[in-house]
FITILUM-665173 format. One record per residue (C-alpha): residue number from 1; x, y, z; residue in one letter. Coordinates in pm, whole numbers, plus 32768, in hexadecimal, padded with zeros to 4 digits. Layout:
NUM/X/Y/Z/a
...
//
This chain:
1/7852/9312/93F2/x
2/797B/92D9/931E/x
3/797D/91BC/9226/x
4/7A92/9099/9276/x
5/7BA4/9088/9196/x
6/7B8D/8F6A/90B6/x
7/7CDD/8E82/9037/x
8/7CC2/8DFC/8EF9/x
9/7DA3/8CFB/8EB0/x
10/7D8D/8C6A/8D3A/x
11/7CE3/8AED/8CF7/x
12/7D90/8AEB/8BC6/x
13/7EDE/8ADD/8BC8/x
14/7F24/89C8/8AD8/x
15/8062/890D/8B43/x
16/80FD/8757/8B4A/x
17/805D/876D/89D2/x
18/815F/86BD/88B8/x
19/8191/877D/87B2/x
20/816C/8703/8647/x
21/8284/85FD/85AA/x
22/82BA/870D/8455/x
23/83D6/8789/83B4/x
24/84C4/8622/83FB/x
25/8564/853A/82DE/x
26/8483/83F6/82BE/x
27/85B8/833B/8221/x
28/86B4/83DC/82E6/x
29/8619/8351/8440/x
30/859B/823B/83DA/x
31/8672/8121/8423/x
32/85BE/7FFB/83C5/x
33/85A6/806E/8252/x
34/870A/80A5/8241/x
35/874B/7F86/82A4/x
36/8661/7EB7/81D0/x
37/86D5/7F6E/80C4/x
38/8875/7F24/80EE/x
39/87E1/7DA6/8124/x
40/8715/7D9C/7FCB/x
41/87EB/7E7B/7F0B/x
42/891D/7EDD/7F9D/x
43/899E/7F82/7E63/x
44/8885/807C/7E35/x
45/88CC/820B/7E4C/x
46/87BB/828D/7F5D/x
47/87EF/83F5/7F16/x
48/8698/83F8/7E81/x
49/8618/836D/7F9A/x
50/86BD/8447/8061/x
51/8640/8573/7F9D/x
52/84CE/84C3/7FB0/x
53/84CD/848B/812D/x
54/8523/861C/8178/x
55/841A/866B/8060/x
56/830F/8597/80FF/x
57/832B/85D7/8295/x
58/8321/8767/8252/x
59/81FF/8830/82A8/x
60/81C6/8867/815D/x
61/8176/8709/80EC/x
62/80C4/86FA/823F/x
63/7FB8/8803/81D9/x
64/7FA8/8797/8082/x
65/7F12/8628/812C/x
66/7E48/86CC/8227/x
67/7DA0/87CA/8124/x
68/7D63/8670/7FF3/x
69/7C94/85CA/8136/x
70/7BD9/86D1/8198/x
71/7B81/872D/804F/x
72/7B00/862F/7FD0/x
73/7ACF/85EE/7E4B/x
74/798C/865E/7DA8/x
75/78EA/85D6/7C89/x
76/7834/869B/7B73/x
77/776D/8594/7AB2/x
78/76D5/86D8/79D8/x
79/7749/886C/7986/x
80/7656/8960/79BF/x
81/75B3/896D/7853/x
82/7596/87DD/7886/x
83/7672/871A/77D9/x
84/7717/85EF/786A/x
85/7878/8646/78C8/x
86/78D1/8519/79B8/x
87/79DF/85D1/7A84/x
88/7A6A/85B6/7BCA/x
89/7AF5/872B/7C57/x
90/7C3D/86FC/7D66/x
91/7CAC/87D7/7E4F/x
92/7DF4/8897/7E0C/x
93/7EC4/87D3/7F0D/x
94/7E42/8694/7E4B/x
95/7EF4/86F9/7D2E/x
96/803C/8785/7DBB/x
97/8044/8615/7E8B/x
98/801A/8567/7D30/x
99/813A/8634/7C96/x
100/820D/85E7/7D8E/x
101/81B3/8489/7D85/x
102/8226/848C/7C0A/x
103/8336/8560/7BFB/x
104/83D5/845A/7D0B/x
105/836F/832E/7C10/x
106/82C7/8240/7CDB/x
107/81E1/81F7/7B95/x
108/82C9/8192/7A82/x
109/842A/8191/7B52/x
110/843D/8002/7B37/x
111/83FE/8016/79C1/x
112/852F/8108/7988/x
113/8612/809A/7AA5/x
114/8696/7F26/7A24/x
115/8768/7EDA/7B73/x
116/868E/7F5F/7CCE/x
117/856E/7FF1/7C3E/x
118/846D/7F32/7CF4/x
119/8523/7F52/7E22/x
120/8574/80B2/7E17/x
121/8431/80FB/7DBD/x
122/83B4/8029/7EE8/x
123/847A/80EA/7FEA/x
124/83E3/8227/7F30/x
125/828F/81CA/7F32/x
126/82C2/8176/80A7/x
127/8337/82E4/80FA/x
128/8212/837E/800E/x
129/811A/82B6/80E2/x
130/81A6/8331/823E/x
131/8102/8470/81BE/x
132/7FE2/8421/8105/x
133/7F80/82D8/803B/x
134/7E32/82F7/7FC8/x
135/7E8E/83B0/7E74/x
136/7F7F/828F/7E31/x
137/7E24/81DF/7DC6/x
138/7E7F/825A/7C91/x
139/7FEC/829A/7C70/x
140/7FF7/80FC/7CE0/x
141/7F01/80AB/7BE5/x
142/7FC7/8161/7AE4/x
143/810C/80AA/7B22/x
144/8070/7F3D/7B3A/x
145/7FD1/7F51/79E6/x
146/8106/7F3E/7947/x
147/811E/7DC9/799D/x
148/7FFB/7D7E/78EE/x
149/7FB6/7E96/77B4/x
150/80D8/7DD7/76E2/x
151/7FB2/7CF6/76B9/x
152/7F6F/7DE7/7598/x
153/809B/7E8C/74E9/x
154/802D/7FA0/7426/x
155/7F65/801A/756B/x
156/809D/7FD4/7656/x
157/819D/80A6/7531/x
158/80AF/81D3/7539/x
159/806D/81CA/7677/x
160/81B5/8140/7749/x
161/8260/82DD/7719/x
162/817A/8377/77D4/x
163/80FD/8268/78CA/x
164/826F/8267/7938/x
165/82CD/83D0/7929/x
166/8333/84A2/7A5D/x
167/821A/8592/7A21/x
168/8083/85A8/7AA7/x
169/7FC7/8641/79A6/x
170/7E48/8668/7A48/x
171/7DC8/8713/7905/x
172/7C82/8668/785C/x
173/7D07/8641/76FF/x
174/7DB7/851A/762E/x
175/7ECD/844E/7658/x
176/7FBB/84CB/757B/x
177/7F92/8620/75EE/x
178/7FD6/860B/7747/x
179/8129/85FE/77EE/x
180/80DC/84D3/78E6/x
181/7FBD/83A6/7913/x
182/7F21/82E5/7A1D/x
183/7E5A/81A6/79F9/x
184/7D6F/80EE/7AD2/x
185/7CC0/7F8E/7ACB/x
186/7B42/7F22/7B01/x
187/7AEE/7DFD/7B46/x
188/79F9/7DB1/7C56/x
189/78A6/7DB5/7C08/x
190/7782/7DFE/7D20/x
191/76E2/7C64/7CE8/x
192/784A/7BCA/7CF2/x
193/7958/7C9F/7DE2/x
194/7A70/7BCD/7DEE/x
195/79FA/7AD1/7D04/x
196/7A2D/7B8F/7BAF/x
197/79D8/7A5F/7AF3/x
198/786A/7AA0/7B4E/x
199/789C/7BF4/7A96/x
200/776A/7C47/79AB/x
201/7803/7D50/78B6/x
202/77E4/7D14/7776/x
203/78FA/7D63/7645/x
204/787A/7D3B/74F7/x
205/7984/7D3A/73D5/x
206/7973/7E93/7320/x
207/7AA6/7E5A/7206/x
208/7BF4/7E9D/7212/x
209/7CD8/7FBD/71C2/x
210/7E37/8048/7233/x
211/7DF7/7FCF/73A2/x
212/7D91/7E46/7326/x
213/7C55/7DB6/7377/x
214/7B3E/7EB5/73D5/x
215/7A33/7E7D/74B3/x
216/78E7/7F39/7543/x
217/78AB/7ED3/76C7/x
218/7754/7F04/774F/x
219/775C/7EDB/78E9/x
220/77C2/7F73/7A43/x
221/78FB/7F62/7B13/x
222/7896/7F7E/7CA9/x
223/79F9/7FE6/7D27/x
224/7AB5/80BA/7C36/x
225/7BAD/8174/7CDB/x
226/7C57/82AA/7C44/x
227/7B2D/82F4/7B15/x
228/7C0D/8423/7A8A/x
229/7D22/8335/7A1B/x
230/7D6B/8382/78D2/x
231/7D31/81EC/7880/x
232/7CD6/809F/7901/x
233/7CD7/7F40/78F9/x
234/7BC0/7E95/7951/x
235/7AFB/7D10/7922/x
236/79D6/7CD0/785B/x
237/7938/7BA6/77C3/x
238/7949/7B18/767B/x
239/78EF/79D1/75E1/x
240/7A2C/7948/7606/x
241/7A3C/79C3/779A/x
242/7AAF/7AF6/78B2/x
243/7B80/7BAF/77AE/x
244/7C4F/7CFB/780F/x
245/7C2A/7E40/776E/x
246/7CBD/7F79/7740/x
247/7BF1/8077/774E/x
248/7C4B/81FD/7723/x
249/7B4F/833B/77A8/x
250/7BAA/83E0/7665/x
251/7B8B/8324/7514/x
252/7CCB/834D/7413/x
253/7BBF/8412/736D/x
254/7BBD/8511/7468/x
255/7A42/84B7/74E0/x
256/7A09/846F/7630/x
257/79D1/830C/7671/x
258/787D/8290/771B/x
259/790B/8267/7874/x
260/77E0/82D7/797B/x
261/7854/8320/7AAB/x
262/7727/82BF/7BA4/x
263/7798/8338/7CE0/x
264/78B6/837D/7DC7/x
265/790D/8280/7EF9/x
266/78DE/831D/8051/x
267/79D3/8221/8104/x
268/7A68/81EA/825F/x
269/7BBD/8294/81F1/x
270/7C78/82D1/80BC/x
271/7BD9/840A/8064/x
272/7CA7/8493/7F98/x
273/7C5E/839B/7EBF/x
274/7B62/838F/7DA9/x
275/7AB2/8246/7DD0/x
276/7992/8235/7CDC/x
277/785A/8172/7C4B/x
278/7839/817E/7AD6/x
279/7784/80E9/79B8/x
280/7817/808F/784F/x
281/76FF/8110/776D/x
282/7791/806F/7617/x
283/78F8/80EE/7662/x
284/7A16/80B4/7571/x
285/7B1C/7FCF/75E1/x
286/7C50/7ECA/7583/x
287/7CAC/7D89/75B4/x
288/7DBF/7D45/769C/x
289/7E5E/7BF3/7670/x
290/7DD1/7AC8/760D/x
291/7C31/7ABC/75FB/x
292/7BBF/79EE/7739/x
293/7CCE/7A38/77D1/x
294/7C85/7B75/78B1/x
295/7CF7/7ADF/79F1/x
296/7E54/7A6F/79F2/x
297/7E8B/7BD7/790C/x
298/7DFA/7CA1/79EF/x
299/7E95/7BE3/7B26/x
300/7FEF/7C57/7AB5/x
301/7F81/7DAD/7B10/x
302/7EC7/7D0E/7C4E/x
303/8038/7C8E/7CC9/x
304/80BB/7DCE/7CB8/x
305/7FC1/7EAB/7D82/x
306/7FC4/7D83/7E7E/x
307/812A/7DED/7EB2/x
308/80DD/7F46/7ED1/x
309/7FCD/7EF5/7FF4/x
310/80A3/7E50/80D6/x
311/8181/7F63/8075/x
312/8085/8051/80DB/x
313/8039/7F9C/821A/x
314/81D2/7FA0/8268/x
315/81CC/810C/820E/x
316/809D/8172/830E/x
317/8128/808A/83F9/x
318/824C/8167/8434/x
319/81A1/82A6/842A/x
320/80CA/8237/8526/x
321/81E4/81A6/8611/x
322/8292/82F5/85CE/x
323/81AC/83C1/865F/x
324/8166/82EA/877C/x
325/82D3/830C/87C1/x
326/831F/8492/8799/x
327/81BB/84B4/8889/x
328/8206/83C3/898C/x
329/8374/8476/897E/x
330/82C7/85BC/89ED/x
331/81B4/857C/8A84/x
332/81C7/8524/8C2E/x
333/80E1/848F/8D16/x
334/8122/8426/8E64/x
335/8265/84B8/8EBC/x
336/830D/8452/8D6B/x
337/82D9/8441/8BFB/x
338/821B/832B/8B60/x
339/8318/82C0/8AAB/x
340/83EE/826D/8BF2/x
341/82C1/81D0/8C7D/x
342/82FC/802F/8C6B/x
343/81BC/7FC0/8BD0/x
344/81C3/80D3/8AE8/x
345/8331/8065/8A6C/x
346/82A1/7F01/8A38/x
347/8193/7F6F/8974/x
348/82BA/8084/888E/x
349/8394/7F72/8878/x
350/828B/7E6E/880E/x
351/81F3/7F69/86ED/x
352/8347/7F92/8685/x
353/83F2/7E13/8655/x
354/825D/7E08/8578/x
355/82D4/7F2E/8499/x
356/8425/7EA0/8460/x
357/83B7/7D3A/8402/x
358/82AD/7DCE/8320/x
359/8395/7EB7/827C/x
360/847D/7DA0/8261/x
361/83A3/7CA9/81CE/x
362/8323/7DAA/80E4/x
363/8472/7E20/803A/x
364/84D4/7C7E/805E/x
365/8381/7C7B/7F3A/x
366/83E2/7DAC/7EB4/x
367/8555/7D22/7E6F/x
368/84AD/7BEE/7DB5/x
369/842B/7CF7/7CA5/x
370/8551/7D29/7C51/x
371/85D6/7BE5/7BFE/x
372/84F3/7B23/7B29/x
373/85F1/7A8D/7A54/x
374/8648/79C7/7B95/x
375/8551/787F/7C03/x
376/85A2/78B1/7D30/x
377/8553/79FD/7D56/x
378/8422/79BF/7C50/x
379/8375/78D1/7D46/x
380/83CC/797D/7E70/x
381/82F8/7AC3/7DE8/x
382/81EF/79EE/7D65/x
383/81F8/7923/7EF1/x
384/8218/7A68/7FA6/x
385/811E/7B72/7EEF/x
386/7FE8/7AD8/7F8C/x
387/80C1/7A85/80D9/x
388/8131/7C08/8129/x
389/7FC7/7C99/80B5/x
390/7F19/7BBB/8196/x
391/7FCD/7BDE/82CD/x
392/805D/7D18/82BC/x
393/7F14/7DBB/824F/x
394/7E96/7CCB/8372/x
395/7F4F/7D68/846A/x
396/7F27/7EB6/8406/x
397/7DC2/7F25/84C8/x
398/7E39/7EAD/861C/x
399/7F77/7F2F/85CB/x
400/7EFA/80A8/858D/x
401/7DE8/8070/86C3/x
402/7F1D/802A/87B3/x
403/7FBC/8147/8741/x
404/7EA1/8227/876F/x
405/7E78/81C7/8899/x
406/7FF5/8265/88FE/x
407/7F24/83BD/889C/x
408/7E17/834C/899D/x
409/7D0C/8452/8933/x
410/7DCB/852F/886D/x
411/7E18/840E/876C/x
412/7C9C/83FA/870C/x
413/7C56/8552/86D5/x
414/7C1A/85BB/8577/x
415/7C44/8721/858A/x
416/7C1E/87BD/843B/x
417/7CE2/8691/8397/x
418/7E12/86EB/84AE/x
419/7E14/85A1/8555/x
420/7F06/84BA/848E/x
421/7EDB/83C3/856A/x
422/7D6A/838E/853D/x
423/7D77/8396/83C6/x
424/7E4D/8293/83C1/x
425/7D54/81E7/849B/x
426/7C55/81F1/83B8/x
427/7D4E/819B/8262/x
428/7DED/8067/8300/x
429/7CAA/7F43/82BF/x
430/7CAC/7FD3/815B/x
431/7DF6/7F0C/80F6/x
432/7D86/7DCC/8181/x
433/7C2D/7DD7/80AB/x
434/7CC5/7E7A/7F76/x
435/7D41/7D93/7E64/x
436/7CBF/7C68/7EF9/x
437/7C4E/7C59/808F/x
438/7D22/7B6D/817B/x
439/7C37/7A05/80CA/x
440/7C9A/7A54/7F64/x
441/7E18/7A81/7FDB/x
442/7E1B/7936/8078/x
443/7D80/78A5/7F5B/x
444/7E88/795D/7E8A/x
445/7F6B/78B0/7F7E/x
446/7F00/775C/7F32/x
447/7F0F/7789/7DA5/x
448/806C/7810/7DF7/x
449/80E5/76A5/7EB4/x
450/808B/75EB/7D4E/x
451/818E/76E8/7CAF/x
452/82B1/7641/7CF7/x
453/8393/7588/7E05/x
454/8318/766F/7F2A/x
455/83A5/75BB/8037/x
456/850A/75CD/7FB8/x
457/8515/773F/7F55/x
458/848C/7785/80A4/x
459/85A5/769F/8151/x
460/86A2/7760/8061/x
461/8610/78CB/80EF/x
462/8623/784A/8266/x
463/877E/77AF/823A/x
464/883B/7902/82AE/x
465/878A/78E4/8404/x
466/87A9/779D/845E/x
467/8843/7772/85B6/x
468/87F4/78D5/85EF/x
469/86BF/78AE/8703/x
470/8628/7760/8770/x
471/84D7/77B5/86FD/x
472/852B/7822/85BF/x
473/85B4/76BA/857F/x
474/8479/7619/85FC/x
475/83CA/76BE/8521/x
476/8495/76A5/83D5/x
477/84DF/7540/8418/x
478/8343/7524/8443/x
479/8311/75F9/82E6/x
480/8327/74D1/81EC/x
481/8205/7402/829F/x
482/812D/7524/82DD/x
483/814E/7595/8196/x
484/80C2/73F0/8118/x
485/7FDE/73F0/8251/x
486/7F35/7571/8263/x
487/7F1B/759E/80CD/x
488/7DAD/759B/80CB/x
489/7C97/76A6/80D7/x
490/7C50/7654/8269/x
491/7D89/7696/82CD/x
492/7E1A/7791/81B1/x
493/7E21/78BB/8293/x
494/7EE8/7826/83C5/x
495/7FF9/7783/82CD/x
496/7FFD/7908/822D/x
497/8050/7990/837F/x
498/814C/7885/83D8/x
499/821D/78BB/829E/x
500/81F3/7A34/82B7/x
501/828A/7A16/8457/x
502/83B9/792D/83B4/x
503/83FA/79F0/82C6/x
504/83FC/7B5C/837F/x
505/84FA/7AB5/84AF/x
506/85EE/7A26/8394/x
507/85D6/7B7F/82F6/x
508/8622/7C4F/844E/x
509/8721/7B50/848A/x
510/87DC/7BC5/8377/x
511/878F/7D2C/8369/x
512/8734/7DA9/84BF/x
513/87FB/7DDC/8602/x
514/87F0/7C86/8708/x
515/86FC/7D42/8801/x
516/85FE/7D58/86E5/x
517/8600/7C0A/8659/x
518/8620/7B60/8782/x
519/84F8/7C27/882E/x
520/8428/7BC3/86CE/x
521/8493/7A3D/86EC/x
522/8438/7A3A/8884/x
523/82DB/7AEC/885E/x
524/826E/7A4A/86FA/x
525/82FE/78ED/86EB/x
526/8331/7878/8846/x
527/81E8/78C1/88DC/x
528/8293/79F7/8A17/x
529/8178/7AEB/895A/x
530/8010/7B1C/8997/x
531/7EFD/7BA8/88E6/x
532/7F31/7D0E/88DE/x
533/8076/7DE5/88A5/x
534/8140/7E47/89DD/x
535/8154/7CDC/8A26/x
536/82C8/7CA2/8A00/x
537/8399/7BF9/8B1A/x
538/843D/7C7F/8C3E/x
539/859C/7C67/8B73/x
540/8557/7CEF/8A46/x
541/8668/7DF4/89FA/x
542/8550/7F16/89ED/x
543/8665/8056/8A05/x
544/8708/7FC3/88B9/x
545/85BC/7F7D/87D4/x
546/8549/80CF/8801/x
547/8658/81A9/8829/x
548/8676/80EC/86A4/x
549/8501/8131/8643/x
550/851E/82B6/86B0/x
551/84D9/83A4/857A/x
//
């Protein structure tokens, strides 16, 4: 008996699957940015930017990031024959991300660039993050320091050149032979976290030479980010108090300092990053600033990389949104594509009016950098570094959890470090705990209040909105008592989130189109939102806020 003939029909035929978002300009489509940028400095030349946004949405720069994640760093404590080496081996694509990241300057640009260099370098720093932002541990660290190593002058002249030149220089040798430097910070300890002043290293005095006062510091640091800087400044006790200290891996001697790199972090996310555990077995190091005095010196660097995490937040933020977008654009269910599906447009157009504000209220702190010289502008950045971290970096998880969700499945899979999406997941908390979680930037907050007439710079920033949206006036004309009644540690946090909210709508006011600021004031300030994202009314102008957030 003959056999039946048997129809195979494939199972596989892979088909409704989005492709990637590679090869597309990250300045070039991204409106908000732009326009942030012609708000804060409407003078500056963006053809770097330009040049930077191409450079970091190509495949290229996307392979580098996928391959620094995957590949995670390795420490070799020992060679074979068994001396200590202390060294931390990268991955290729960790390297050619960390030249990029120098050649663009977002370490030393502000130092150079007299007019928008903290601006510029915002925006940059922005883009560079869209692709990948955990090597910017160091790269962050590097350009911070130089607020706070003028505390020493013969260590800031010898070192400024190369801490602020357009070159990364990965080579294990010293300073003055190398093209380009990085520097990191330590500071918290394992007993203290957060509260350095219960810090237990020790710096004994040791002398003086070339560098001024010499010291030998005996301790640990729990949380050292970055260990193959080429320097860093860290706190230590002395009998007059938490001092700071500079403190090199290779002595001017050309001996390797007694830096002992414990152990490598195994975090949640930022894997390209080295995050380390070391001890200080009688290392060499300087005195930075005043003896006793360790706090405010190293807090001028803390200010800075407080900036760069609500950068960093901004940054992800889009990324994330812009992948939600180009999938739901391609992707169909139930007769149509997501996008075009009503509850999925509330929840695009939601994600997106949060990306703006953040990016706007993160080049608004950026701007202040920039303008020191100015009270105003002085107390604004002091008012509005602890501010933008805090909520910003608050918003952040849920924000990247929403947009997951746009994925459905697809957005959680890891996949050999291919799924963007879910490494952004797992980076996003990371910003909110770094350089102070969301209690110390309230407390910041309060410190900041005593700083200076508060109430009437913040009337001064609102002024351009007033009349704009009713809510907006409620709550600017309710500022000044909140800011008498809330300043205290019970209520820090909800007095940081209402300045943030007043300050983000008067910003989009003046920057973004109607349909975007008006959506933010309705959903934010007048109560029409709930507690998730796609909550937006029934006449919110969805076809205009993301046809503007589309990359």
């Amino acid at each position: 008996m003959a056999s039946p003939t048997l129809n195979y029909i494939s199972t596989h035929t892979v088909f409704n699957q989005a492709e990637p978002l590679v090869g597309r300009n990250l300045f070039s489509g991204n409106q908000a940015l732009q326009s942030a940028l012609k708000f804060n400095a409407p003078t500056l030349d963006t053809a770097s930017l330009h040049a930077l946004g191409a450079q970091m949405g190509s495949a290229e720069m996307q392979t580098h990031a996928r391959l620094a994640n995957v590949y995670t760093p390795v420490l070799h404590s020992h060679d074979r024959m068994g001396h200590r080496v202390d060294q931390v081996e990268f991955h290729p694509s960790y390297h050619a991300l960390m030249t990029a990241a120098a050649e663009a300057g977002l370490h030393g640009t502000p130092w150079t660039d007299k007019v928008h260099g903290h601006t510029r370098r915002a925006a940059a720093f922005m883009l560079f993050t869209e692709a990948e932002p955990s090597i910017l541990c160091p790269i962050s660290m590097t350009y911070a320091v130089m607020a706070a190593l003028p505390g020493n002058a013969a260590i800031f002249k010898d070192w400024a050149p190369g801490l602020t030149a357009r070159a990364y220089d990965p080579a294990f040798k010293p300073f003055g032979k190398k093209a380009g430097l990085t520097m990191g910070m330590g500071m918290t300890e394992k007993q203290g976290g957060s509260d350095v002043r219960a810090n237990t290293t020790q710096a004994f005095p040791d002398g003086q030479d070339a560098w001024g006062q010499r010291y030998t510091l005996v301790g640990h640091k729990w949380f050292f980010s970055a260990p193959m800087c080429d320097a860093f400044l860290v706190l230590a006790q002395t009998p007059a108090g938490l001092s700071c200290f500079f403190i090199p891996r290779i002595l001017p001697d050309g001996s390797t300092n007694t830096i002992r790199i414990q152990r490598l972090k195994d975090k949640l996310g930022n894997k390209a990053n080295a995050s380390s555990e070391v001890e200080f077995l009688n290392a060499t190091a300087w005195l930075v600033g005043e003896e006793g005095r360790g706090v405010p010196q190293i807090l001028e660097m803390g200010t800075m990389t407080r900036l760069d995490c609500a950068l960093g937040t901004s940054g992800l933020m889009r990324q994330a949104l812009s992948i939600a977008l180009h999938h739901t654009a391609q992707r169909h269910a139930f007769g149509k594509r997501l996008i075009e599906q009503p509850l999925m447009r509330n929840v695009l157009a939601d994600l997106a009016i949060e990306s703006e504000a953040a990016c706007a209220l993160s080049m608004r702190l950026a701007r202040s950098f920039d303008h020191k010289d100015d009270a105003h502008e002085l107390l604004m950045g002091r008012l509005l570094t602890p501010i933008a971290k805090f909520w910003i970096c608050k918003r952040g998880a849920a924000f990247a959890q929403e947009a997951m969700e746009c994925l459905g499945g697809n957005g959680y899979v890891e996949e050999g470090g291919e799924g963007t999406m879910a490494r952004i997941y797992r980076e996003m908390p990371l910003n909110s705990i770094w350089e102070g979680a969301g209690n110390i930037m309230a407390l910041d907050l309060l410190r900041a209040l005593r700083k200076g007439d508060v109430a009437a710079a913040l009337a001064r920033e609102l002024a351009p909105a007033q009349g704009a949206h009713p809510a907006l006036d409620r709550l600017a004309a309710a500022l000044p008592s909140r800011v008498e009644l809330m300043a205290n540690e019970m209520e820090a946090r909800r007095l940081a989130q209402d300045v943030a909210l007043a300050v983000q709508a008067a910003l989009l006011c003046q920057s973004a189109p109607s349909s975007v600021f008006s959506a933010f004031c309705d959903s934010r300030l007048a109560g029409n939102w709930g507690h998730t994202f796609g909550t937006l009314g029934a006449d919110t102008d969805f076809d205009s806020i993301i046809e503007r957030a589309m990359p």
